[in-house]
N, C-alpha and C positions, 0 to 999 in steps of 0.2 A: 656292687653288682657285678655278676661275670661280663665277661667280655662281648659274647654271643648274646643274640637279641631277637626277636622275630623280625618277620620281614615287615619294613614302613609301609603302612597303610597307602602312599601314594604313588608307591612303587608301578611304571604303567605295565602294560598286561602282558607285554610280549618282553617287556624282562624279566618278569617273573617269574614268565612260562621258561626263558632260556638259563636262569638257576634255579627252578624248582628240584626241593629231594639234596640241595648243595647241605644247608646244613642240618637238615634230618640223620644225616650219617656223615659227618665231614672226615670221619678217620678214612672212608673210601678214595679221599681226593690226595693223600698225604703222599711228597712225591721223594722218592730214596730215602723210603723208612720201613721196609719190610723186614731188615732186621731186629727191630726193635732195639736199638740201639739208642744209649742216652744221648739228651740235649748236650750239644758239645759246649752251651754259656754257661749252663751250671752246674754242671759234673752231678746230677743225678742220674740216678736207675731208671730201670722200667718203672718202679712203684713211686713215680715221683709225686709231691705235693701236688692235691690238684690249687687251680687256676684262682687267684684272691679274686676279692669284689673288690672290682674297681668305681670309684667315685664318677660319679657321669660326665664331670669336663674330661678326667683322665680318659676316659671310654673314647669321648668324642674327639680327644686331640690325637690319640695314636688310630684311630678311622682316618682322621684327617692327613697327619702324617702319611702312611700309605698310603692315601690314594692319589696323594701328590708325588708319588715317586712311582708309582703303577705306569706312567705309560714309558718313563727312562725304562725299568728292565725288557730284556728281550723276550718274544713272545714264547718261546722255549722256556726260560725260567718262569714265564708266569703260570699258576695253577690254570686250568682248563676253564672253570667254573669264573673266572677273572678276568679274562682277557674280553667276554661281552663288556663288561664295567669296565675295562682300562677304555674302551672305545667313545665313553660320556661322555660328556661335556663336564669341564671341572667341576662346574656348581652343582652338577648332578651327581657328581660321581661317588662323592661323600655318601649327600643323604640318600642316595634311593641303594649303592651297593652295600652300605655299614652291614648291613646283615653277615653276607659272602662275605666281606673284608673280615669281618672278626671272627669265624666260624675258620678261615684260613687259618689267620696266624692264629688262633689254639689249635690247631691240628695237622700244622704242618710249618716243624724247624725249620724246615729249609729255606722254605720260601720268607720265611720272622730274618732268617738270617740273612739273604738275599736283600729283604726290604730294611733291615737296621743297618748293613753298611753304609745305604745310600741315606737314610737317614743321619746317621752319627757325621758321616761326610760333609752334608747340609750343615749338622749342628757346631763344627767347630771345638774351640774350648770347651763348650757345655759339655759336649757329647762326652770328648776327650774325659773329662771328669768326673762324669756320671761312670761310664766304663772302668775306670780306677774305684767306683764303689763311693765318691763322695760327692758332693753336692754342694756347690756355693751358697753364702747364707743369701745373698741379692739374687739368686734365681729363681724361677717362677717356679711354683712348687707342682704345679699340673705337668710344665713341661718337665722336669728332669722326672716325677713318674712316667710320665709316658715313653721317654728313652730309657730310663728302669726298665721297664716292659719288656721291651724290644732287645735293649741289650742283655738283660738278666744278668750283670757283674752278682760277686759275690756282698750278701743282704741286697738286692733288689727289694724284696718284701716289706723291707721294713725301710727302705725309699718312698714306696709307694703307699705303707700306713702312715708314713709324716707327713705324704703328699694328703691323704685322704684329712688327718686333722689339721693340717694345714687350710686343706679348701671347709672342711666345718667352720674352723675357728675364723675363716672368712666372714664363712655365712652368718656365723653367729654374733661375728663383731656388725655385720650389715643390717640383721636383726637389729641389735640394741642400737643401731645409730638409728634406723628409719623408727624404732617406739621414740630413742630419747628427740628424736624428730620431729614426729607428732606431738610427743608432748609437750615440745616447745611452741610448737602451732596452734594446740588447745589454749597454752598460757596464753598463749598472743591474740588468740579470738576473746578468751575470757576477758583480758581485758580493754580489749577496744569494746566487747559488747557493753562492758562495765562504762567506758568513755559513752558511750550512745547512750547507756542509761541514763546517765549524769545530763547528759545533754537534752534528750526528751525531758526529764525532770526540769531543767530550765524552761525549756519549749512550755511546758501545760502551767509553772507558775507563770509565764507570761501571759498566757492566755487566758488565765482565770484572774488577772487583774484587768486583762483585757474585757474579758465578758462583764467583771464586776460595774466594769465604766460604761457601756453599751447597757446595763443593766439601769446604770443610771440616768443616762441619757433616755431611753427609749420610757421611765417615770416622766423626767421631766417634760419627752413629749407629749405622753398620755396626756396629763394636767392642761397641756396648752391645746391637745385638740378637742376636749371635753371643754374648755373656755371657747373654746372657735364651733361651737356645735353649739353652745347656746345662740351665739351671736348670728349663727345664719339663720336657727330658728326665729329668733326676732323678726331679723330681715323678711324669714318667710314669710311671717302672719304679716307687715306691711306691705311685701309684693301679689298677698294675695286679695288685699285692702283696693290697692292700687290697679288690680285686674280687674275688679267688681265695678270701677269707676272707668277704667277702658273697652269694658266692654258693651256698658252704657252709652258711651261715645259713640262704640261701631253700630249698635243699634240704630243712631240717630242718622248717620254718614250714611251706614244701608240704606235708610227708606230715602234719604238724599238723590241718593246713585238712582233705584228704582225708579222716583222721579224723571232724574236727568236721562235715564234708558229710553223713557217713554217720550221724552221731544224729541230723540234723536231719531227715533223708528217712526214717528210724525215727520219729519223734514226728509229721513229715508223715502218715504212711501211718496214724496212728492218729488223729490230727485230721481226715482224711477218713472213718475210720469212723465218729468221733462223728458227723458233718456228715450222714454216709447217715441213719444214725438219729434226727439231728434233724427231716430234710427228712419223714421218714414220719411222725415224732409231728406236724408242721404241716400233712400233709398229711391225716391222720385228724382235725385240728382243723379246718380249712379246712370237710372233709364236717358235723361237725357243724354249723359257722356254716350253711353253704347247707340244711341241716334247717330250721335253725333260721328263716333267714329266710323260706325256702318256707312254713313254717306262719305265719309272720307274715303275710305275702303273701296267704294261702288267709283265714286270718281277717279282716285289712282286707276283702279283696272280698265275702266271706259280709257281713261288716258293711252293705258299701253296698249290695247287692241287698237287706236287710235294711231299706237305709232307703228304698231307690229304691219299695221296696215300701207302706213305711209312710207315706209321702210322698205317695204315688201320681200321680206326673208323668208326664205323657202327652208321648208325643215332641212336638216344636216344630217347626212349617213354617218360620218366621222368627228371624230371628239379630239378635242388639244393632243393629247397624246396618241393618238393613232399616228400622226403628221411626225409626232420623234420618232415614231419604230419605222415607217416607212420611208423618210428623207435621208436618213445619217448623214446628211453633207452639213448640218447646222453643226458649227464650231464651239465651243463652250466658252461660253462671255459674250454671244452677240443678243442674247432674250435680256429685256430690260427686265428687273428687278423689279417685280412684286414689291407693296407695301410690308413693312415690317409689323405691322397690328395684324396679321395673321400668327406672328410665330408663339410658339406656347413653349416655356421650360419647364416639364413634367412629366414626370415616368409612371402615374398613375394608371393600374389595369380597366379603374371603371372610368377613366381619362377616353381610353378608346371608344368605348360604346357610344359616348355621350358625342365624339366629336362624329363617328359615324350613322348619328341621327342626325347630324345635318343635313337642310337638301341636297342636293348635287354632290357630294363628297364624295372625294379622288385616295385611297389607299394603295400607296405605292410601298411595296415591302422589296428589301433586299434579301433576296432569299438565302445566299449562303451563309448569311451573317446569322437568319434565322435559324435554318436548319442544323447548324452544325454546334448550335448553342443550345436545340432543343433533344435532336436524337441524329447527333455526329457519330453511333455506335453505327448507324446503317451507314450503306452504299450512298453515292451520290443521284443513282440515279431512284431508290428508295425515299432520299430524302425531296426530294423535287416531286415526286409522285404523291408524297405523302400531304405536304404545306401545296400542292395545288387543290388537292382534293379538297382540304380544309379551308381553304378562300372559295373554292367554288359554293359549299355551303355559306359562306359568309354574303357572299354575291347574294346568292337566294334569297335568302333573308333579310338583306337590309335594300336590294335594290342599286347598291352604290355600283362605280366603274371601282375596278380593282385590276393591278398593273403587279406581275409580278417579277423584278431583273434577275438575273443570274448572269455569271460571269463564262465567257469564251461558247461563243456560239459556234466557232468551225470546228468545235468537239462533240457536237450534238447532233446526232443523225434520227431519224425514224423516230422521234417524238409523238409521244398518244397527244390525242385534240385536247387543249384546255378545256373544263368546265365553260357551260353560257355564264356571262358578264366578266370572265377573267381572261386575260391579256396578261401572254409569255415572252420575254422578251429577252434576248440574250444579248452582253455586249459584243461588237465586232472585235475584229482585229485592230492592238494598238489601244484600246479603250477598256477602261474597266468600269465593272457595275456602277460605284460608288459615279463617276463620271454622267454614265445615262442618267442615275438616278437625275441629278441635278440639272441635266437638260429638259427631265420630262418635270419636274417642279418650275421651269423657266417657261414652260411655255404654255402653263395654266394661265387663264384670266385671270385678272387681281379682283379680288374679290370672292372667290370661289374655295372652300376649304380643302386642302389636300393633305394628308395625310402619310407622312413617311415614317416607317415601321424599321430601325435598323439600331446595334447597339454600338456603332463606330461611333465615332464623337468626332470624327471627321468627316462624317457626311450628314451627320444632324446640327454641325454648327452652319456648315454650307446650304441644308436646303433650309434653317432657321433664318440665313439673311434674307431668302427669297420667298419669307413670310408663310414657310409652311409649317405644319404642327409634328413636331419629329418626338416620335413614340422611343422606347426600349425595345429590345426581342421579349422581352417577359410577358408584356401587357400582353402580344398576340397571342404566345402561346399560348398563355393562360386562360385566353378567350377559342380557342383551338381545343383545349381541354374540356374547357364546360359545354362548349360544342359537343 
């Protein structure tokens, strides 16, 4: 094929546009050859041979060639249309400028002979050799066309038609090794397929002496379940012998039972009359019991009007704990200890309700403890406003005294009034809540339920010795919520 080629399909757009028209007319670009003057490698005329067809490795190795010696020349000896390509990138330079490169050197010596000295340079002996017109028989036959080319010694042409049946004779020995190739691959499936046949053929006569035996086996089962099929029929008509004569039986046993039903619902219907008659002898004793404890009842009370009289106790304005919040001189340890069958360990929410349906019941809550475990996002003085308002309903409703401490009272100025039945209490100076609390648990009556509302474990083991019922913050809350 000639040398010249169109321009590669991936050639990008702005190189294209910068050698478009190069080789549409390349004798335009040809530089000091206006005389027309012959190629000085191989002493022809003007009417010289035109250009062989070159073999397509030859095409690609003397593109390649060149454009490996393209950026060595100076930018003056390069053609116009070359110097954007001398600018690529190696890997590019080849395949996107081959068009320009080979449109040059056929129509411009100069520059063929510019780029073969530096090629033959490159090449060494080869070159050396090629250039004297002969060719080593160990040289590769693409490269010494392709320096044919370039250098044109005297027969180049016929360089490069040895070089050309040399690359056939390539092809064609590559040909006949890839058929004798395959056909040695065919041999080799024929006959492995041929091994597989042979071997399936073993596979089915095994399996068809295999079925023959399973053939005979599954006779001899036949025969023996057709014997076992008679045999259970036997069996059957005997079991069905044998049902006709038990079910005789259950006849008999039924009207048995029916009998035995009927004394039992006879002895029933008189073990219910005892039962009437016991419930009214329990129920004539029951009356006496309630006589009986009514006069108990009427006497205890006669008793205590008896003593309330003898006594002569005047009713009382103030309650155990008004006496802590207005004394503070009592020390802590000097109030004797309450019995311990008041104290309860249990953090139950319906725990609270239950303990403030007691009569007289004392709810003493630690407020900080509470507050800042229920809604610590507010102020302090939000959360005191909020957990009193919430005892004062509590108060309302159940009637109890309700006490509630908070810590550092000379931080507390202008205070709104507590709710009716709640009692605000701050500790002094030197003393903390947890402290009052347990003064005002000391100086309840023993006997009297009090109730402390706090989630320290150090102030509900403390008021638990002194026999009070020490809550969690949950229970209140949570009785605060349903509120």
């Amino acid at each position: 094929m000639p040398l010249t080629e169109p321009y590669d399909d991936h050639l990008p757009q702005e190189d294209a546009v910068a050698l478009d028209g190069v080789v549409g007319n390349p004798d335009d670009n040809v530089v000091n050859d206006t005389s027309g003057a012959s190629d000085p490698t191989t002493g022809d005329g003007p009417a010289a041979e035109p250009e062989p067809t070159l073999p397509e490795p030859v095409r690609q190795r003397i593109v390649t060639l060149t454009a490996a010696v393209l950026p060595t020349l100076p930018t003056d000896e390069v053609p116009v249309p070359l110097r954007r390509v001398a600018k690529f990138a190696p890997n590019r330079r080849a395949r996107l400028g081959a068009p320009v490169i080979a449109a040059q050197l056929t129509a411009d010596p100069l520059f063929r002979q510019r780029v073969t000295a530096r090629v033959l340079t490159d090449a060494g002996d080869l070159g050396a050799a090629v250039v004297e017109g002969t060719a080593p028989a160990a040289a590769d036959p693409v490269e010494v066309a392709a320096l044919a080319y370039l250098a044109r010694p005297r027969g180049w042409r016929e360089l490069i038609d040895a070089s050309g049946a040399a690359v056939r004779a390539e092809a064609d020995s590559a040909v006949v090794a890839e058929l004798v190739r395959e056909a040695e691959q065919r041999a080799t499936r024929a006959e492995h397929d041929r091994a597989v046949a042979r071997v399936e053929a073993e596979k089915l006569r095994d399996e068809l002496a295999r079925v023959r035996e399973e053939l005979g086996q599954l006779r001899e089962e036949s025969r023996q379940v057709a014997r076992t099929l008679r045999e259970t029929q036997a069996r059957e008509r005997k079991a069905t012998e044998l049902l006709a004569t038990e079910r005789g039986r259950a006849a008999r046993a039924s009207a048995d039972v029916d009998a035995e039903l009927r004394r039992a619902r006879a002895r029933l219907a008189e073990a219910e009359a005892a039962a009437g008659v016991a419930r009214a002898s329990a129920k004539e004793a029951r009356s006496v019991d309630d006589a009986r404890l009514w006069l108990l009842l009427e006497t205890i009370g006669q008793a205590a009007v008896g003593l309330r009289r003898e006594l002569a106790l005047d009713p009382v304005d103030k309650l155990p704990a008004d006496f802590v919040a207005d004394a503070f001189a009592e020390q802590p340890g000097t109030a004797p200890a309450g019995p311990a069958a008041r104290a309860r360990d249990t953090d139950d929410p319906a725990r609270l309700d239950q303990l403030l349906a007691l009569p007289r019941a004392h709810l003493v809550v630690d407020g900080y403890n509470v507050t800042k475990r229920g809604f610590g996002e507010m102020s302090l003085e939000q959360q005191r406003k909020r957990l009193i308002t919430g005892l004062g309903g509590i108060a309302a409703q159940t009637g109890d005294e309700v006490t509630v401490v908070f810590d550092g009272a000379e931080r507390m100025h202008g205070l709104p009034p507590a709710p009716r039945g709640v009692r605000v209490l701050f500790s002094r100076k030197g003393e903390t809540a947890d402290e009052l609390i347990r003064r005002l648990v000391r100086a309840e009556p023993a006997g009297r339920p009090v109730v402390v509302v706090s989630s320290d474990r150090e102030v509900a083991d403390g008021v638990r010795r002194h026999g009070a019922y020490p809550l969690g913050a949950d229970s209140l809350l949570r009785r605060l919520a349903r509120s």
